[in-house]
BATI-831044 format. One line per 10 residues: number of its first residue (from 0); for each residue x, y, z of C-alpha. Coordinates in steps of 0.5 Angstrom, whole numbers, plus 2048, in hexadecimal, padded with zeros to 3 digits. Layout:
NUM) X:Y:Z | ... .
//
This chain:
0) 81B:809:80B | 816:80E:809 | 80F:80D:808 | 80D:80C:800 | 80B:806:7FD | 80E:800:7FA | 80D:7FC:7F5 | 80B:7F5:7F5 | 80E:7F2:7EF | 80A:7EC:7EC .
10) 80C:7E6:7F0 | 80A:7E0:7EB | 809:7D9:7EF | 809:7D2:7EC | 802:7CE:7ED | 801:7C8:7EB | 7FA:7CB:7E6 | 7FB:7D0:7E0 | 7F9:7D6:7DF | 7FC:7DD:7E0 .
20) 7FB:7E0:7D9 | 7F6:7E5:7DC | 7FA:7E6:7E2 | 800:7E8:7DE | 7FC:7ED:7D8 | 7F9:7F1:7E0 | 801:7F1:7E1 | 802:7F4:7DB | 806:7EE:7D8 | 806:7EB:7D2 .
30) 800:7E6:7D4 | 802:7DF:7CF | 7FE:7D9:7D0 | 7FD:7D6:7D8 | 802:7D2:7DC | 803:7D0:7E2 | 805:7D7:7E5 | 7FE:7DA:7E5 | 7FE:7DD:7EC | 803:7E3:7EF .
40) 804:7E3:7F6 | 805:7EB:7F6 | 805:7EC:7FD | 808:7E5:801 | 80B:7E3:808 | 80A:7DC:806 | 80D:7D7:801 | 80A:7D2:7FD | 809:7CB:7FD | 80B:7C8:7F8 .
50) 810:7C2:7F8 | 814:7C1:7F2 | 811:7C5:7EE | 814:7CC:7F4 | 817:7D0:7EE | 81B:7D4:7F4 | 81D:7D3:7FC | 817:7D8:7FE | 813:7D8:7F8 | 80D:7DC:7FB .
60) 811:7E2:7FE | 810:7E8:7FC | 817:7EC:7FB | 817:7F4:7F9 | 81C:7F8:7F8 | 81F:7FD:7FD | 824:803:7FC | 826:7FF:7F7 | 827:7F8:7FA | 822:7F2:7F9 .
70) 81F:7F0:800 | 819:7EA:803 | 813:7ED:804 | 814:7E9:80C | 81B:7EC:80C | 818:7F3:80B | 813:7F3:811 | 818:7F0:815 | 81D:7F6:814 | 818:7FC:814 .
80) 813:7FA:819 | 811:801:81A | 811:803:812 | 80C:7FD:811 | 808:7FD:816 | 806:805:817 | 803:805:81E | 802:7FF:81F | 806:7F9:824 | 803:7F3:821 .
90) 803:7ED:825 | 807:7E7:825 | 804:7E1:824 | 806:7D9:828 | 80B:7D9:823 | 80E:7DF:821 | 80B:7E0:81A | 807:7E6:817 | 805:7E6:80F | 802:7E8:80B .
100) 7FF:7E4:804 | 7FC:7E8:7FE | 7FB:7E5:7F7 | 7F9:7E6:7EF | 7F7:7E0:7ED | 7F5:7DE:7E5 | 7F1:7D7:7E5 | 7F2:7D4:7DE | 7EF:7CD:7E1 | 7E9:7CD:7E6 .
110) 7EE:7CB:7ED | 7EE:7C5:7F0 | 7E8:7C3:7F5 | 7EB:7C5:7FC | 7EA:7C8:803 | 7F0:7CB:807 | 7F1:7CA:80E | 7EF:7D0:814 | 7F4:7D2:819 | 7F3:7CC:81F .
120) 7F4:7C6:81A | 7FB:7CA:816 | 7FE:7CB:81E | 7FC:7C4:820 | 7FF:7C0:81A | 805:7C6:818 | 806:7CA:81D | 804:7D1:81A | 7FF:7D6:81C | 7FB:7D7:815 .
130) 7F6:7D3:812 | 7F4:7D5:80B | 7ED:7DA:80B | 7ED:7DE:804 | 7E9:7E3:800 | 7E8:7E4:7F9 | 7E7:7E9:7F5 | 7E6:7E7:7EE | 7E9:7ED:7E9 | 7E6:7EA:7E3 .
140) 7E4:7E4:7E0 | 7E5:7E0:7D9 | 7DE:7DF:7D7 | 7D7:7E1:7D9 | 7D6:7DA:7DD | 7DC:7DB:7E3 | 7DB:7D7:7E8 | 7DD:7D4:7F0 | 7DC:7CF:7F4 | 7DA:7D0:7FA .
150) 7D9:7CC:800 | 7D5:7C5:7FF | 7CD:7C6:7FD | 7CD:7BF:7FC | 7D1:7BD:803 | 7D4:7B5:803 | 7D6:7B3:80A | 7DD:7B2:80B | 7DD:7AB:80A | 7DB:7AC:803 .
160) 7DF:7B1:802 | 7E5:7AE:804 | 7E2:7A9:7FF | 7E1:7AD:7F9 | 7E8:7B0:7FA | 7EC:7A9:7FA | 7E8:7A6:7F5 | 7E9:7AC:7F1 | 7E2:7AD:7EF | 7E2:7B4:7EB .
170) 7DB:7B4:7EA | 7D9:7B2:7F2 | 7DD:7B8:7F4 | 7DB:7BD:7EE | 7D3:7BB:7F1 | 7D4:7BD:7F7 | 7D4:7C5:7F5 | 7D0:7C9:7F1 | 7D3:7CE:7ED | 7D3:7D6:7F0 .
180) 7D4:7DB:7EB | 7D8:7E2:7EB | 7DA:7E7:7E8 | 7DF:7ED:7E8 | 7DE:7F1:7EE | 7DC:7EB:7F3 | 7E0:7E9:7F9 | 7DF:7E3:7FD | 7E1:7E1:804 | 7E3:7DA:804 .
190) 7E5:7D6:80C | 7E9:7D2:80D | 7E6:7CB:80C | 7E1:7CD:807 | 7E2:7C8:801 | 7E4:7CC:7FB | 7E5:7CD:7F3 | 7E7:7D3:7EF | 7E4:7D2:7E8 | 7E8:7D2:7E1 .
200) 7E9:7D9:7DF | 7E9:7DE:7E5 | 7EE:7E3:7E7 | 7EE:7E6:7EE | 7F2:7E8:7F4 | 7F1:7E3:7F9 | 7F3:7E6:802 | 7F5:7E1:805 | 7F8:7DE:80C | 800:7DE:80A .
210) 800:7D6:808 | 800:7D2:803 | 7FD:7CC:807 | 7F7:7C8:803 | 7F4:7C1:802 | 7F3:7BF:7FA | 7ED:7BA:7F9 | 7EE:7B9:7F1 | 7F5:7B7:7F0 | 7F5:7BB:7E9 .
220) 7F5:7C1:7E6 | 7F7:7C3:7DF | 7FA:7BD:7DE | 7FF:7BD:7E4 | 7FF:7B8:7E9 | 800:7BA:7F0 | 806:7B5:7F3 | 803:7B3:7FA | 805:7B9:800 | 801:7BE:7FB .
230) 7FA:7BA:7FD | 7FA:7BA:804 | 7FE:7BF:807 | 804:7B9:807 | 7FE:7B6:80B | 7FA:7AF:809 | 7F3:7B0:808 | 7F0:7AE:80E | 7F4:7B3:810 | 7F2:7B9:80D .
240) 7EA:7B8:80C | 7E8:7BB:813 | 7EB:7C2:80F | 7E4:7C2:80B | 7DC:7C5:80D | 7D8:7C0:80B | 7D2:7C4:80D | 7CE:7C6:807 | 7CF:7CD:804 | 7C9:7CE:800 .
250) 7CA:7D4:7F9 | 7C5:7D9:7FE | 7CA:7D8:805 | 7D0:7D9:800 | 7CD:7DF:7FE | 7CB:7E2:804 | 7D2:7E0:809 | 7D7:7E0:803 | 7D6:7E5:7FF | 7D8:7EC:802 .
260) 7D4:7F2:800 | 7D8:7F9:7FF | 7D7:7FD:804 | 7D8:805:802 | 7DD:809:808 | 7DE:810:805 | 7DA:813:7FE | 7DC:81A:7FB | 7DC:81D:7F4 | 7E3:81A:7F3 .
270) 7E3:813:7F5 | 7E0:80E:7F9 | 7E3:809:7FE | 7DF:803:800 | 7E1:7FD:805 | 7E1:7F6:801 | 7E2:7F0:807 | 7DC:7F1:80C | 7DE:7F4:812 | 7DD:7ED:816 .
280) 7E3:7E9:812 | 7E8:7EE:814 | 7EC:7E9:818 | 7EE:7E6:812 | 7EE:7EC:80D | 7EC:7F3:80C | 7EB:7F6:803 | 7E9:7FD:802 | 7E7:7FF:7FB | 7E9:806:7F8 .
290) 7E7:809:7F1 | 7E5:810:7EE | 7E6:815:7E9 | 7EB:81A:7ED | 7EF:81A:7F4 | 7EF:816:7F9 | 7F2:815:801 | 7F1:810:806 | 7F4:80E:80D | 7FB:80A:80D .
300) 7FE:808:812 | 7FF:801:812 | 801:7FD:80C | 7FC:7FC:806 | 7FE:7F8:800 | 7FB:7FD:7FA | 7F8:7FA:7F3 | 7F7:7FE:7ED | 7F1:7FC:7E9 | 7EF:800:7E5 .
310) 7F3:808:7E2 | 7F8:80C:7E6 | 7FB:812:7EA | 800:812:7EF | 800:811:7F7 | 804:817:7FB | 808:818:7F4 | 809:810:7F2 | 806:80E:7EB | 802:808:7EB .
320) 7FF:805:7E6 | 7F9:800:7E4 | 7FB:7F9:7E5 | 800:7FA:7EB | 801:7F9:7F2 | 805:7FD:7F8 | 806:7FC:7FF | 805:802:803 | 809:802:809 | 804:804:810 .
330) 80A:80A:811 | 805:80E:80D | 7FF:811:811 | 7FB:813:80B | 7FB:812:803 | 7F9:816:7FD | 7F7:814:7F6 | 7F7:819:7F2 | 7F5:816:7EA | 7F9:816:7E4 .
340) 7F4:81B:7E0 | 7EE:820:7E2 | 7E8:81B:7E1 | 7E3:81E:7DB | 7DD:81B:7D7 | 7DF:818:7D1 | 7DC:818:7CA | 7D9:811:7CC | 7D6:814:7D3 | 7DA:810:7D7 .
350) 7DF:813:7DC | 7E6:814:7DA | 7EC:813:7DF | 7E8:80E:7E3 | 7ED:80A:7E8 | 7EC:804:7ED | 7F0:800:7F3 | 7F0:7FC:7F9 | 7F3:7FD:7FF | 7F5:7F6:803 .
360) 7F5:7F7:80A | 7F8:7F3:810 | 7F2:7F0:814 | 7F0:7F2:81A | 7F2:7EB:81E | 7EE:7EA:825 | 7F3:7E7:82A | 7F1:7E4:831 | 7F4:7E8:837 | 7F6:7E5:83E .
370) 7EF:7E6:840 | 7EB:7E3:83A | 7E9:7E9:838 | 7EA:7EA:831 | 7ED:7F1:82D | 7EF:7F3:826 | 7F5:7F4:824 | 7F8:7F6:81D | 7FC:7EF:81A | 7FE:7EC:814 .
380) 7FD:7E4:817 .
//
């Protein structure tokens, strides 16, 4: 195979809220009214969890297109390790599994209240080597009042927690947060365990460790009830409730330890690069920004997963647009951009020819050799 990018078309999963219209008008699609395919798992080595409601066998998967036949985004880095991978030589982790899951996700509705399991408990009770720390970084919102919850600023003990989840008491739960506000441009880290929701009207790009693992604490969402197994993982309630933080998280700690402050890496005449996710989370994940007005380069030689925000051009002479996303393989050493038209001012003073992207990463995973020490190795958990 040679070392262009491939493109990830979109790969729309059934949830069990609505939204999606956002998602689908990034997408360059006709937008229509929300539905319960509001997130598209663009880049994914996992299958989600949906039950009944499973709309294929490996729904979640990526699939792309090589040499004209369609493949799984598994079956790819199965057969072309050296072409994925680059310079790399990825572990293998106890159960043999490495992966990789990246969303668009559109939120209609606020989401359930929620938290998701970290990696020793998804051992202990499944078996796998993932749990579900994830990032957000929000693309735009519905409104000017956008919000997340984020961690318990009032926190319940775990009995009364358990409490409020049985009896179904919406209200107790609701008061147990504050709302956190954000806006296009935020990214936030969120551990596993950290007690969560996603308010109505927020369209981000969610990193996440590759499963689809969570405990739901209100039954319903956009007037879909969830069957049983989709509340607790399978589990029952007692079950589940040591997933949760129940320290206190006040708005100021959110803001200081979750939110992530870009960090410039490299700034010319052209384009600037800046490094999203701070260095201290790059056992989960790694995100680079990129934009400008002219030409680019940047290092490869690893896989990256890019997303086109805003204008276009071409990468080693592959055309890319606004809105979509392309897995470029760790084959290639380096990359160049080069963009759709020579910047200049316009009669409105703003700069034409204006372009915008993410680069997704591998995380940098630390691993414990036979002596205890700890190295860094290149993986995608």
């Amino acid at each position: 195979m040679n070392s262009s990018p491939i493109q990830l078309k979109p790969n729309y999963a059934w949830r069990s809220y609505l939204g999606g219209s956002q998602l689908r008008a990034f997408r360059k699609e006709e937008s229509g009214d929300d539905d319960h395919f509001p997130e598209d798992w663009l880049a994914s080595t996992s299958r989600a969890r949906n039950g009944d409601n499973l709309q294929r066998a490996d729904e979640g998967v990526s699939h792309v297109t090589v040499d004209g036949r369609d493949m799984a985004l598994n079956d790819l880095i199965a057969s072309q390790p050296e072409w994925f991978w680059g310079k790399q030589t990825p572990p293998v982790e106890e159960s043999g599994q490495i992966g990789v899951l990246i969303k668009l996700l559109d939120a209609g509705v606020r989401l359930h209240l929620q938290a998701h399991p970290n990696r020793e408990f998804v051992k202990q009770r499944f078996g796998g080597n993932a749990g579900k720390t994830e990032c957000w970084y929000i693309l735009s919102t519905r409104g000017d009042d956008a919000y997340v919850y984020l961690g318990f600023q009032h926190p319940p003990t775990q009995q009364e927690w358990a409490n409020m989840v049985r009896e179904q008491d919406l209200n107790g739960m609701r008061a147990c947060f504050e709302k956190f506000p954000v806006k296009p441009g935020d990214c936030l880290m969120v551990p596993s365990g950290t007690p969560h929701a996603i308010g109505d009207g927020i369209f981000m790009i969610e990193l996440q460790e590759p499963t689809d693992w969570v405990v739901r604490c209100e039954f319903s969402a956009g007037g879909h009830v969830l069957e049983h197994n989709a509340r607790f993982m399978g589990l029952e309630l007692d079950d589940v409730l040591p997933v949760f933080d129940y320290r206190e998280h006040s708005l100021e700690s959110v803001a200081n330890t979750m939110i992530q402050a870009p960090h410039v890496v490299r700034k010319t005449d052209a384009f600037t690069e800046e490094r999203i996710i701070d260095s201290k989370h790059q056992e989960f994940f790694r995100l680079r920004r990129l934009s400008g007005c002219g030409a680019a380069n940047f290092a490869g030689g690893e896989p990256m997963v890019l997303i086109m925000l805003a204008g276009s051009g071409e990468l080693d002479g592959v055309s890319i647009a606004a809105g979509e996303t392309w897995l470029l393989p760790g084959a290639a050493n380096n990359w160049n951009w080069t963009a759709a038209s020579t910047p200049h001012v316009s009669s409105e003073s703003s700069r034409e020819g204006e372009w915008s992207f993410l680069l997704a990463q591998p995380p940098v995973r630390r691993v414990s050799t036979n002596s205890d020490a700890e190295a860094h190795v290149e993986s995608t958990d």
